[in-house]
N, CA, C and O atoms as a GROMACS GRO file, in nm:
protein
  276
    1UNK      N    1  -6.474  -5.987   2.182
    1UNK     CA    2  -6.374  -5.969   2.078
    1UNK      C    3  -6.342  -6.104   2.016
    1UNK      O    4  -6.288  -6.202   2.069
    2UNK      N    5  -6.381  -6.089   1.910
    2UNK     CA    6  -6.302  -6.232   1.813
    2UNK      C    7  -6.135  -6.269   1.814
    2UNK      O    8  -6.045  -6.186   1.807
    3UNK      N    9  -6.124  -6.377   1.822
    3UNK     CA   10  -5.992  -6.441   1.859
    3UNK      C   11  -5.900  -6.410   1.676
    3UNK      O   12  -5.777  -6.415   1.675
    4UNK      N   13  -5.963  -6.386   1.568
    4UNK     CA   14  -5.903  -6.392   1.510
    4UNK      C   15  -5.880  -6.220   1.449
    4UNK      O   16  -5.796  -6.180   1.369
    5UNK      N   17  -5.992  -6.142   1.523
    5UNK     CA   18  -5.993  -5.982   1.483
    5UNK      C   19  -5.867  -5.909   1.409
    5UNK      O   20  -5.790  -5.882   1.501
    6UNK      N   21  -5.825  -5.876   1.320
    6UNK     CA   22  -5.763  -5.798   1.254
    6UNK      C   23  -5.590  -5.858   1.219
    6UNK      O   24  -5.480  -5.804   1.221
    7UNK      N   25  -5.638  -5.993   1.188
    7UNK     CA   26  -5.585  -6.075   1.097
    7UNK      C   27  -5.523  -6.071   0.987
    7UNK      O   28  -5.615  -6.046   0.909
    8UNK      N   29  -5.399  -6.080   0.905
    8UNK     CA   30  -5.417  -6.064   0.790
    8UNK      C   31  -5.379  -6.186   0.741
    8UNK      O   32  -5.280  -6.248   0.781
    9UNK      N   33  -5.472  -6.232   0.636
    9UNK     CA   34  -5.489  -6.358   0.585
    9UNK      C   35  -5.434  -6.339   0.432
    9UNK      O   36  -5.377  -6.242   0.383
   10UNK      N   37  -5.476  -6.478   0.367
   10UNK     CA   38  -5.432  -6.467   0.216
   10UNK      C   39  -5.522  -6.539   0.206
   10UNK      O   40  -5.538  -6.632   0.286
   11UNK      N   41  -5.624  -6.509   0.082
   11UNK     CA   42  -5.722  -6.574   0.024
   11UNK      C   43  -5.705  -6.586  -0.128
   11UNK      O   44  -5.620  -6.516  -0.183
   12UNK      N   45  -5.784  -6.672  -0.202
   12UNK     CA   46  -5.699  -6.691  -0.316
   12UNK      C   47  -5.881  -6.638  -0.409
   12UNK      O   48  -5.984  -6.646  -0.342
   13UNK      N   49  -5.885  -6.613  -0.489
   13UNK     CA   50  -6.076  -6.638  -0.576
   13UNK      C   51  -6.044  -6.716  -0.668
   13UNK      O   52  -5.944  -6.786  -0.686
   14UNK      N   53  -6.182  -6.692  -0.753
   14UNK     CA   54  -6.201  -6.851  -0.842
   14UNK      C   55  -6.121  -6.834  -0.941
   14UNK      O   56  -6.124  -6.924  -1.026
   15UNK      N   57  -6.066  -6.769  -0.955
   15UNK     CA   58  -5.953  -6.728  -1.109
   15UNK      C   59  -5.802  -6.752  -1.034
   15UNK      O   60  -5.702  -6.704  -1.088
   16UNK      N   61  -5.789  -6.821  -0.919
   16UNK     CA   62  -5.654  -6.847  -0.847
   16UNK      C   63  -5.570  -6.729  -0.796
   16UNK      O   64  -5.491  -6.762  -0.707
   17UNK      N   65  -5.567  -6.609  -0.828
   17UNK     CA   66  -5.532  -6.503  -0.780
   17UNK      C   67  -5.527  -6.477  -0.635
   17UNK      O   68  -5.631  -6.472  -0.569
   18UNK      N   69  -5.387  -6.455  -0.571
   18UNK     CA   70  -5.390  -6.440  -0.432
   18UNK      C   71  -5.439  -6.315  -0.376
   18UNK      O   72  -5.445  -6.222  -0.456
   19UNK      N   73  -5.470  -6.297  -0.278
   19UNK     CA   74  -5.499  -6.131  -0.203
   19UNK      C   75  -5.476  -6.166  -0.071
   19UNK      O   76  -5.502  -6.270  -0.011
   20UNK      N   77  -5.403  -6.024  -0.019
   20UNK     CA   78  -5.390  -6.020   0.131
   20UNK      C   79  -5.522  -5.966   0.155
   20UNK      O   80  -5.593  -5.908   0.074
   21UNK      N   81  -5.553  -6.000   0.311
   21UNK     CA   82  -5.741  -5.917   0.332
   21UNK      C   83  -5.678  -5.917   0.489
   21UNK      O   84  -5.606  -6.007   0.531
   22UNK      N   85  -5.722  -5.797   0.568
   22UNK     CA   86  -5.709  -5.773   0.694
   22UNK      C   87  -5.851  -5.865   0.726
   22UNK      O   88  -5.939  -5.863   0.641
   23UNK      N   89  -5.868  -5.937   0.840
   23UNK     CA   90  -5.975  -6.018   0.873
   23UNK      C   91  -6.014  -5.866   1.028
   23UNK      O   92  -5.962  -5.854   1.139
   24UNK      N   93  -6.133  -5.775   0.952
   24UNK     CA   94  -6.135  -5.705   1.046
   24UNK      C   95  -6.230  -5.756   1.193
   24UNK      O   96  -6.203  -5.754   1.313
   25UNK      N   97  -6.350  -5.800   1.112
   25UNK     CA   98  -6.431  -5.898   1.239
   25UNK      C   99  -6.544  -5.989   1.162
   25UNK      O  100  -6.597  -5.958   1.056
   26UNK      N  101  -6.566  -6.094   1.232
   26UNK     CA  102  -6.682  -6.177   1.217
   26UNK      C  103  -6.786  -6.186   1.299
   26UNK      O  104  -6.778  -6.204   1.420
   27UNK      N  105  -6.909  -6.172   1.219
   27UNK     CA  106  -7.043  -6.098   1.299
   27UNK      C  107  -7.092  -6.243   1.214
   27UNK      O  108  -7.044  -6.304   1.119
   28UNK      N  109  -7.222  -6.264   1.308
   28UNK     CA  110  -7.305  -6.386   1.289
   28UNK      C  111  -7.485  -6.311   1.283
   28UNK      O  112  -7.533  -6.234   1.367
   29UNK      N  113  -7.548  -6.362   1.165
   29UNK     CA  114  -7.667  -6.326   1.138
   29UNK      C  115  -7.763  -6.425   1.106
   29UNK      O  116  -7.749  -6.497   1.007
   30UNK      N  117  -7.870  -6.436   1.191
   30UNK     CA  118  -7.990  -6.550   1.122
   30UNK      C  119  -7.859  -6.697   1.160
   30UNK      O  120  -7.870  -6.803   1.099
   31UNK      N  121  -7.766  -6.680   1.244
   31UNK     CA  122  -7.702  -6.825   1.251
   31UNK      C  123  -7.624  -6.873   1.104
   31UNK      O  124  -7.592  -6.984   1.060
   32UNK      N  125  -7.615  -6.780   1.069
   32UNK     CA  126  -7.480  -6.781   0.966
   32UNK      C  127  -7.383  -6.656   1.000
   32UNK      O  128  -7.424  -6.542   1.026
   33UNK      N  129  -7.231  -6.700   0.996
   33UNK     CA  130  -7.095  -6.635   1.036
   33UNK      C  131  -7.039  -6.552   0.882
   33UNK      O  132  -7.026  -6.604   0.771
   34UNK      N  133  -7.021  -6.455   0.910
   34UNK     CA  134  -6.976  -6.372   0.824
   34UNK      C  135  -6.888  -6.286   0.835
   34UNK      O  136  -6.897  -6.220   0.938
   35UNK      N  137  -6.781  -6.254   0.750
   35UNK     CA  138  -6.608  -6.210   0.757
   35UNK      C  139  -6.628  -6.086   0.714
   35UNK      O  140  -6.719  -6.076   0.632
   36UNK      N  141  -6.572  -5.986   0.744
   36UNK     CA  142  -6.567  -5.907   0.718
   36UNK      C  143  -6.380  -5.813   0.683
   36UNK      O  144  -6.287  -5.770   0.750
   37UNK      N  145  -6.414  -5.825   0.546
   37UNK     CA  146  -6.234  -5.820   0.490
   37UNK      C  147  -6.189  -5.653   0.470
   37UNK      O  148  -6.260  -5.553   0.459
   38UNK      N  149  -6.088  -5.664   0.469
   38UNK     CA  150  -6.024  -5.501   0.439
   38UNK      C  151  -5.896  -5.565   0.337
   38UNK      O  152  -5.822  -5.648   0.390
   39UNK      N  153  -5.875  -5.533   0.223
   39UNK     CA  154  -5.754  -5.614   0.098
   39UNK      C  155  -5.680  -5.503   0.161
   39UNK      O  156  -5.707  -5.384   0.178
   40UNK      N  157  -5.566  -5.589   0.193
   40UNK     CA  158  -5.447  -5.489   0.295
   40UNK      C  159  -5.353  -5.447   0.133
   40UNK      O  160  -5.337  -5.325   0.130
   41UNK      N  161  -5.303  -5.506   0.027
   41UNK     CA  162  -5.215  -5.443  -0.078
   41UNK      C  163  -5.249  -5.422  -0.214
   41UNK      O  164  -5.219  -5.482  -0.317
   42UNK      N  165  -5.368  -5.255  -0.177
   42UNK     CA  166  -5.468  -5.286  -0.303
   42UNK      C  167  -5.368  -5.175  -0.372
   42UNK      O  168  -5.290  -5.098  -0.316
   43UNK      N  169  -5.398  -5.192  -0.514
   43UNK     CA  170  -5.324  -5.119  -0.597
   43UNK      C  171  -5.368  -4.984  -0.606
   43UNK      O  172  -5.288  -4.892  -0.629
   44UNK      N  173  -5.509  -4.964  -0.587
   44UNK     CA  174  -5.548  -4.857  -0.620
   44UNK      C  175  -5.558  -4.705  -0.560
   44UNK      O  176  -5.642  -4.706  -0.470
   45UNK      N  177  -5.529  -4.639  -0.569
   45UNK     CA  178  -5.486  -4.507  -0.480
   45UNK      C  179  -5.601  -4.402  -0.472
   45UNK      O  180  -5.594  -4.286  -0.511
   46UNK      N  181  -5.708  -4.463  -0.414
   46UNK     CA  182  -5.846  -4.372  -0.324
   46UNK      C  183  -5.860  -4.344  -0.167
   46UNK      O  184  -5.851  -4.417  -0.068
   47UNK      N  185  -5.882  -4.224  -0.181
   47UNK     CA  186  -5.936  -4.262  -0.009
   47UNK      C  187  -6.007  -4.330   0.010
   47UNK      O  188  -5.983  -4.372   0.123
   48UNK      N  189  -6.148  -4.412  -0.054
   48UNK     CA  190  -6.199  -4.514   0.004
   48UNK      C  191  -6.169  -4.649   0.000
   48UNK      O  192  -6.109  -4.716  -0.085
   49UNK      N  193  -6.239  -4.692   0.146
   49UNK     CA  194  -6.174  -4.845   0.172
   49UNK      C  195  -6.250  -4.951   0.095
   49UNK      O  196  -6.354  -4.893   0.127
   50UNK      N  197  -6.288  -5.039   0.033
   50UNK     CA  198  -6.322  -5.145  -0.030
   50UNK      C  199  -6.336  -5.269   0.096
   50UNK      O  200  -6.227  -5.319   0.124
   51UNK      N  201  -6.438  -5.315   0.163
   51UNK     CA  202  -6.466  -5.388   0.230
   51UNK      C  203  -6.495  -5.516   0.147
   51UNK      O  204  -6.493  -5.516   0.024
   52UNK      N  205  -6.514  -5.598   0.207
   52UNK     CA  206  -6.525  -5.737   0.094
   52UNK      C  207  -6.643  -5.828   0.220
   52UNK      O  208  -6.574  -5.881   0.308
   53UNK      N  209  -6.758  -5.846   0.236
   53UNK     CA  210  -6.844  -5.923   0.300
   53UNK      C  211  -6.882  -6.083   0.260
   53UNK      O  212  -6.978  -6.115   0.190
   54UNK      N  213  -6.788  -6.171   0.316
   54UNK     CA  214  -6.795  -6.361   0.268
   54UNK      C  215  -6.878  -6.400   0.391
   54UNK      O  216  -6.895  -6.338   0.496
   55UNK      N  217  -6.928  -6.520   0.350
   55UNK     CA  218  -6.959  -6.608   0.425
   55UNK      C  219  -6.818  -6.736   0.475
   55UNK      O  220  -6.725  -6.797   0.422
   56UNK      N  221  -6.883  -6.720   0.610
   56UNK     CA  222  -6.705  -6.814   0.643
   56UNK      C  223  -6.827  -6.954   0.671
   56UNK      O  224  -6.945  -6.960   0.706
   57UNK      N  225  -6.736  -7.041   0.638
   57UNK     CA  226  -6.758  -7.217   0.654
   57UNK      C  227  -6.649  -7.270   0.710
   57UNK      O  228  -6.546  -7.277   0.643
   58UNK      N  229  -6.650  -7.315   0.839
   58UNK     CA  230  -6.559  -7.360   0.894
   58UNK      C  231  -6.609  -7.568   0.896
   58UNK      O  232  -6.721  -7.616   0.910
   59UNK      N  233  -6.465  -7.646   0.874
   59UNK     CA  234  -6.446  -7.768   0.871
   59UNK      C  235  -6.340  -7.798   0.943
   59UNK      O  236  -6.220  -7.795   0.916
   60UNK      N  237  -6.422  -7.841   1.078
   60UNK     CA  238  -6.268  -7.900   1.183
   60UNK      C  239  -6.205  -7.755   1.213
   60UNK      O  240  -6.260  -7.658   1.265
   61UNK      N  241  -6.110  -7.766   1.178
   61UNK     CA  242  -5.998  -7.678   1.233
   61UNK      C  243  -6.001  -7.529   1.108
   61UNK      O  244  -5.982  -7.408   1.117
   62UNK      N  245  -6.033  -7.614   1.011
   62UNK     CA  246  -5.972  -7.508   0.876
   62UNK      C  247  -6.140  -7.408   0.837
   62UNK      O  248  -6.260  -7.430   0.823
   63UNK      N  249  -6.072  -7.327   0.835
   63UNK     CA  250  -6.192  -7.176   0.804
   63UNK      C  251  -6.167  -7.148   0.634
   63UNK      O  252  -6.056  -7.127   0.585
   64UNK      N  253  -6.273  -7.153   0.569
   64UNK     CA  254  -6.272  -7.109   0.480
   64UNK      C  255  -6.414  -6.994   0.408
   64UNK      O  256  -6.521  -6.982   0.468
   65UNK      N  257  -6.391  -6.939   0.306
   65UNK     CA  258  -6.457  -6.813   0.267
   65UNK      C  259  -6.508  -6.834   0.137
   65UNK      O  260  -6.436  -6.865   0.042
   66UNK      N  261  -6.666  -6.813   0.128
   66UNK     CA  262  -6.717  -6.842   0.032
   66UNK      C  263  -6.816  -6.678   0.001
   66UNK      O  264  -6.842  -6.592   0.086
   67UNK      N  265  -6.848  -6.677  -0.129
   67UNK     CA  266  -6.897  -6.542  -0.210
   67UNK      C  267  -7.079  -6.570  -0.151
   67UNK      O  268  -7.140  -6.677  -0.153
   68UNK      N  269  -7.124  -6.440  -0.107
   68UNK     CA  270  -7.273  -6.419  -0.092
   68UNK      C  271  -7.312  -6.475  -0.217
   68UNK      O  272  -7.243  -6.471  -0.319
   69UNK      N  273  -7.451  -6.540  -0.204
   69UNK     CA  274  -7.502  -6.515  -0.302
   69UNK      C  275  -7.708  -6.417  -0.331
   69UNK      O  276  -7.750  -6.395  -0.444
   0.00000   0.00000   0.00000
């Protein structure tokens, strides 16, 4: 179990806009770490969930989230 599993974080994208994201788990592939998000206060009213898949880059202490490409 990941130490940080079901987290809720605030991430900001490239247009500065904040979002809450549940940090549900981070799975590692080919030796790259990858986040796996759930946007905990989405506006939109579906039953389906909208997952969000980043690449995490961690520096020192601080974790940060960058877009697949």
């Amino acid at each position: 179990m990941n130490e940080f599993e079901n987290d809720v974080i605030e991430i900001i994208d490239e247009d500065g806009e904040k979002y809450k994201v549940q940090l549900i788990d981070i799975i590692t592939f080919e030796d790259v770490e990858y986040a796996l998000l759930l946007p905990v206060d989405s506006e939109e009213d579906d039953d389906e969930d909208d997952y969000i898949l980043m690449k995490v880059k961690k520096d020192g202490d601080e974790y940060s989230f960058e877009t697949i490409d």
